[in-house]
C-alpha positions in Angstrom: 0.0 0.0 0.0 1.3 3.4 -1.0 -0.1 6.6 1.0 0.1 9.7 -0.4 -1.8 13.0 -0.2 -3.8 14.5 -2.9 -2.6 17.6 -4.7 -4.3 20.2 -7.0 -1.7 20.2 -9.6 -4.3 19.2 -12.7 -7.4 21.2 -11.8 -7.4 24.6 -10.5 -10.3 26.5 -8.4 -12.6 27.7 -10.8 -11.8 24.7 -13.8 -14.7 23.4 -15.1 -15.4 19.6 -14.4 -14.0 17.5 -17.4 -17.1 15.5 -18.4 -17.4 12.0 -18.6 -19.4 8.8 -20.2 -19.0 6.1 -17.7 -21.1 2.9 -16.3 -23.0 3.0 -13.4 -23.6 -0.2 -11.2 -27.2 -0.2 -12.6 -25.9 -0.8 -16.1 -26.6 2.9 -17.0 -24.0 5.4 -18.2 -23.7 8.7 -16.7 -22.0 11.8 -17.6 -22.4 15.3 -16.0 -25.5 16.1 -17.5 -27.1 13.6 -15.6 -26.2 15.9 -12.4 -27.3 19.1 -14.1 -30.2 19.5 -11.7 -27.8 19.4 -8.7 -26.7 22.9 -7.3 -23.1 21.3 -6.0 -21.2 18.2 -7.6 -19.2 15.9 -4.9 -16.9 13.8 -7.0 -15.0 11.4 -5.3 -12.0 8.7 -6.5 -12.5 6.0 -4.4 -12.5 2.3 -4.8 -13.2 -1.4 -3.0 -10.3 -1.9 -1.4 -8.2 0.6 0.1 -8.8 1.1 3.9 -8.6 4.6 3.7 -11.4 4.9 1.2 -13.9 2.3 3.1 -13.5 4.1 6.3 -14.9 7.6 4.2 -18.4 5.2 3.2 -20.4 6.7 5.9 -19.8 9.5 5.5 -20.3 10.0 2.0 -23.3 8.4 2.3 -24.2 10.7 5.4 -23.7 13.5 2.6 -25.3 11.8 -0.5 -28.7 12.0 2.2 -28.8 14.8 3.5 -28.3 17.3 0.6 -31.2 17.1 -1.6 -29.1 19.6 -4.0 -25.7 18.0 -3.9 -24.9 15.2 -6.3 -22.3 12.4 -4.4 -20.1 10.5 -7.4 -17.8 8.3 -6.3 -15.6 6.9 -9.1 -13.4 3.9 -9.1 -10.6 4.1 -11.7 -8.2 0.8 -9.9 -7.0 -1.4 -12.0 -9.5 -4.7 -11.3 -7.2 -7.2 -12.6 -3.9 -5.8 -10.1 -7.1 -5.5 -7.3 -9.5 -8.3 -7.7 -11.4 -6.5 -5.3 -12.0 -3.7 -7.2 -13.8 -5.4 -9.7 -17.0 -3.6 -11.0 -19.2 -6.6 -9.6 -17.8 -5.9 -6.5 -18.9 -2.5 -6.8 -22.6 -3.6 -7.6 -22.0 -6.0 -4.8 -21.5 -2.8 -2.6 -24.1 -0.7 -4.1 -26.8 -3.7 -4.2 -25.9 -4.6 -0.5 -26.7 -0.9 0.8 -22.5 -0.3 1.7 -22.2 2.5 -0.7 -25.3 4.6 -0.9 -24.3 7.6 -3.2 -25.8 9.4 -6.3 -24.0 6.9 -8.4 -20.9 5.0 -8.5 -19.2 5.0 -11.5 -16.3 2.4 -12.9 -13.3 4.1 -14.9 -11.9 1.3 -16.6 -9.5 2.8 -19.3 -8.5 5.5 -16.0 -8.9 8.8 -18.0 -11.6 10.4 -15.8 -9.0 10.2 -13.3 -5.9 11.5 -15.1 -8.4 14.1 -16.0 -8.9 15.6 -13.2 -5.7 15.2 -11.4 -6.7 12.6 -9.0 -4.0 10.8 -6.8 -5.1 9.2 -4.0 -8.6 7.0 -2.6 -10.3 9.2 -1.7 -10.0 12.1 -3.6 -12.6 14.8 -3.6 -13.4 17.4 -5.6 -16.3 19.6 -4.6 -18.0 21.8 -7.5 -20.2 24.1 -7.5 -22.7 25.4 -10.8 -22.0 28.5 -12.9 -24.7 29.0 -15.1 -25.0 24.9 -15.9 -21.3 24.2 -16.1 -19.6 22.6 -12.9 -16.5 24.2 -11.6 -14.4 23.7 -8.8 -14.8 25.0 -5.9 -12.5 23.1 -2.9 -10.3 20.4 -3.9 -8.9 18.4 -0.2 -10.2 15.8 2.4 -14.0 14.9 4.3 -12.6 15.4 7.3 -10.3 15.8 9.6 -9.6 11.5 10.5 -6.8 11.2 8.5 -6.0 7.6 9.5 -8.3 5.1 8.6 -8.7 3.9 12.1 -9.3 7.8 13.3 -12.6 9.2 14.6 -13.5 12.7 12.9 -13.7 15.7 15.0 -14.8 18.0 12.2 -17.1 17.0 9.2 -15.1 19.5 7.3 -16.8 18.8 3.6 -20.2 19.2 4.9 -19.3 22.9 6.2 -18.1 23.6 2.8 -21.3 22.1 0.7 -23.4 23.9 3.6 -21.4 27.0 2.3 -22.2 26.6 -1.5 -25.7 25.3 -0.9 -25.8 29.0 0.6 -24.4 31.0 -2.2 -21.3 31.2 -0.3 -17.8 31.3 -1.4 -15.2 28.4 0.5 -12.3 30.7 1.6 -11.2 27.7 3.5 -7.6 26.3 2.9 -7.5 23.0 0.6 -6.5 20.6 3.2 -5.4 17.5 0.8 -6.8 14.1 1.1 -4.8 10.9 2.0 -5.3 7.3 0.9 -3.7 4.9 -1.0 -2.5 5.5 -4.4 -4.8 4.9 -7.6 -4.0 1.8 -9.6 -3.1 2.6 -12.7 -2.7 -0.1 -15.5 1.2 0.1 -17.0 1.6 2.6 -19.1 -1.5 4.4 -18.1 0.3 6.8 -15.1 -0.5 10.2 -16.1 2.3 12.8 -16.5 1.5 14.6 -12.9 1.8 10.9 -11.4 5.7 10.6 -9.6 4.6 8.1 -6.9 
């Protein structure tokens, strides 16, 4: 297991959301239009395996419920056949069996969703808010403030930032980076940010 933070090197505050076409565990693609109804976009890299990503399945869930205007997309982009585990039956597994609960949960299999947006680490969140119907980033960093897997969170600190942009606020909050464990990219497939 490598742990590394996240880092906004790809995607600066203010970047609109690269769109995407990818499979749902209901058999459905889903792109960003899907979310267009959605005041605030939560997209989060995550995956099957890593500890540091299950122990963050509450609360994404806890946030997926109670935002009626805030879309949760978590997106696996590990390669399955390296992490059996993250196989996209195991992620319908997960969805079917009540586990993951979020807007939708979306499998990256050729991993350019990922390199498109930068992402490092599971998790990795990236919080947008809507400008006239395009997504753009608003707060790039971690949950909470449990940065062990094992930890108990003192501060839900994503929730006081979607409370903020549900509210027509602006997050003036420091990017605090997410840790986890490092995506799994298939050889040949690291992006050119990637030096893990």
């Amino acid at each position: 297991m490598v742990e590394l933070d996240s880092d906004s090197d790809v995607l600066q505050h203010g970047d609109a959301a690269p769109d995407f076409e990818l499979l749902d565990t209901d058999g459905e693609s889903r792109s960003l239009a899907d979310f267009a109804d959605r005041e605030a976009l939560l997209v989060v890299f995550t995956c099957n395996h890593c500890p540091y990503a299950k122990a963050k399945f509450d609360e994404l869930n806890r946030l997926a419920a109670a935002y009626d205007d805030l879309a949760v997309v978590g997106i696996n982009s590990n390669d399955p056949e390296q992490y059996p585990e993250d196989s996209f039956e195991r992620m319908q597994d997960l969805v079917e069996d009540g586990t993951i609960d979020y807007d939708a949960y979306l499998f990256d299999e050729d991993q350019t969703v990922a390199a498109a947006y930068g992402a490092r680490c599971t998790p990795d969140p990236f919080l947008f808010d809507t400008d006239d119907g395009t997504f753009r980033l608003a707060y790039h960093g971690r949950l909470d403030d449990a940065t062990n897997p094992d930890d108990e969170p003192t501060e839900r600190e994503m929730a006081g930032h979607v409370e903020t942009l549900l509210a027509g606020g602006e997050i003036t909050a420091s990017e605090r980076p997410s840790r986890g464990c490092s995506i799994k990219w298939r050889e040949g497939n690291e992006p050119e940010y990637w030096d893990a």
